[in-house]
N, C-alpha and C positions, 0 to 999 in steps of 0.2 A: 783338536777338532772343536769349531764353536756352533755355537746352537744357531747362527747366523750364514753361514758355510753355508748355503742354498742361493739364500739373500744378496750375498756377496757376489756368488759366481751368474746370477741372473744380472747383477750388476754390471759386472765387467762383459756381460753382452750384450748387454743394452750398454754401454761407450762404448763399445768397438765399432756400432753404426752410427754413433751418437751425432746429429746435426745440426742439434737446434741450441749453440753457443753464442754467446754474440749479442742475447736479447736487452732490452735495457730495465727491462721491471717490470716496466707500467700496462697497463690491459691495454691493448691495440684495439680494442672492439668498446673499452669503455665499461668495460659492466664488472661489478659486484655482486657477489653469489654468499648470502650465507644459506644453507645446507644443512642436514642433517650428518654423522658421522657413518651413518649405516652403507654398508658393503655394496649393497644392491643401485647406491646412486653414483651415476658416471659423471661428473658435474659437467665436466667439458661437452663430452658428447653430447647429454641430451639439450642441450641447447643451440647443436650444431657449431660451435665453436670449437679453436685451436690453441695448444699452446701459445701461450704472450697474449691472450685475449681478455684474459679476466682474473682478476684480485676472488679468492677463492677461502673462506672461513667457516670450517668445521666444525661441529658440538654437537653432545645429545640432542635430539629433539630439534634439531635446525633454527636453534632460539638466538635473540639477539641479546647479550650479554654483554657485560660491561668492556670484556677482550672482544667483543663482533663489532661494538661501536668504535673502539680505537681504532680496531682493523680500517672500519670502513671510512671514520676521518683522516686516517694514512692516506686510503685510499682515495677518496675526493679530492683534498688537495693537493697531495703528490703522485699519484701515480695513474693519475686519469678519468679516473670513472665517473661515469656518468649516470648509469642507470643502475639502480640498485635492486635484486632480487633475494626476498626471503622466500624460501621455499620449503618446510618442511614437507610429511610427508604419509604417505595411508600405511598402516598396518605398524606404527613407530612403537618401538616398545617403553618409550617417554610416555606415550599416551593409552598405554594400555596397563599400564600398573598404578598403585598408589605409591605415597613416597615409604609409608609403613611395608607395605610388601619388598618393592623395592630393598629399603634396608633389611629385610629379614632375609631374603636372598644374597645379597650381598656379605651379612653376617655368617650364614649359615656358611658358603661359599670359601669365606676368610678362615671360618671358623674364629671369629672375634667380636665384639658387639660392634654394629655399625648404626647404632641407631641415633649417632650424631651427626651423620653424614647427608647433605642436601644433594639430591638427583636432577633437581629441576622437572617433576613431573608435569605433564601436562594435561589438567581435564578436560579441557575442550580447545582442541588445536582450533578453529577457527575464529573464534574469539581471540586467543592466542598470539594467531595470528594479526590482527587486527591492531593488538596495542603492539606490538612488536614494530609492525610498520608505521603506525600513529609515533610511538619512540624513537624512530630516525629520520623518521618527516620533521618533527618539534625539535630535533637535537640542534642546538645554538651553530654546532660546525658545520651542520651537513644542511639541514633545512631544504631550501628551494634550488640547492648546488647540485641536486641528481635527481632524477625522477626515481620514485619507490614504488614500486607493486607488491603484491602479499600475491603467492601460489603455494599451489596444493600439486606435491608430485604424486600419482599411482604407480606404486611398486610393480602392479599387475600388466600395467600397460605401457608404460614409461609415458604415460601424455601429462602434462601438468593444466592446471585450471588457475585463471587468475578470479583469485576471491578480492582481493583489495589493490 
């Protein structure tokens, strides 16, 4: 028996209807998404968007990081995008701790010292957000090749706000 035995068998029922084969990669709609990694956000849906629509980049804190920029010059010049959304998000637990606390949880958690370990916290998502979006706007590859907005998702309401 594996600890995956759940995972597996929701697998094989989701192929059993499985229809959307065939795709070629690229965002059909154009857009890049980087995201927060938290549970609570449906990347696809709340944008109204579908499968094969959108190039889609994970992380704490929905920060653009040196893997979010690579992503997203993949994305530009191969695989379509055009509009770029950063979107972190209200209640993130990136911006609700310090990186001390953080690692002391972490540590405590491991039961090992973690106080070498970087979280990427965040003190003020908004600012934040700002140079995040300022950083793939000025980026050499990406620049004036996709339009950039900076949003704010609410957990509470699923509506997002564009801050930049």
């Amino acid at each position: 028996m594996s600890d995956f035995d759940d995972l597996l068998q929701a697998n094989r029922e989701f192929s059993d209807s499985f229809d959307l084969g065939g795709f070629d990669g690229k965002a059909h709609a154009g857009v890049g998404l980087i995201t927060c990694m938290d549970s609570r956000i449906n990347p696809l849906r709340m944008l109204g968007l579908k499968y094969g629509d959108a190039k889609i980049f994970r992380n704490p804190g929905g920060r653009v990081t040196p893997q979010a920029l690579e992503a997203l010059v993949l994305g530009v010049h191969l695989l379509n995008v055009q509009r770029i959304l950063i979107v972190p998000h209200t209640r993130c637990a990136m911006a609700a701790s310090s990186e001390a606390e953080l690692r002391a949880r972490i540590g405590e958690s491991a039961g090992t010292d973690a106080s070498w370990a970087s979280f990427g916290v965040v003190t003020d998502q908004l600012d934040q957000l700002r140079q995040d979006v300022a950083k793939v706007r000025t980026h050499p590859l990406i620049g004036d090749r996709a339009k950039v907005g900076g949003f704010m998702y609410d957990v509470d309401t699923g509506l997002m706000t564009q801050h930049v």
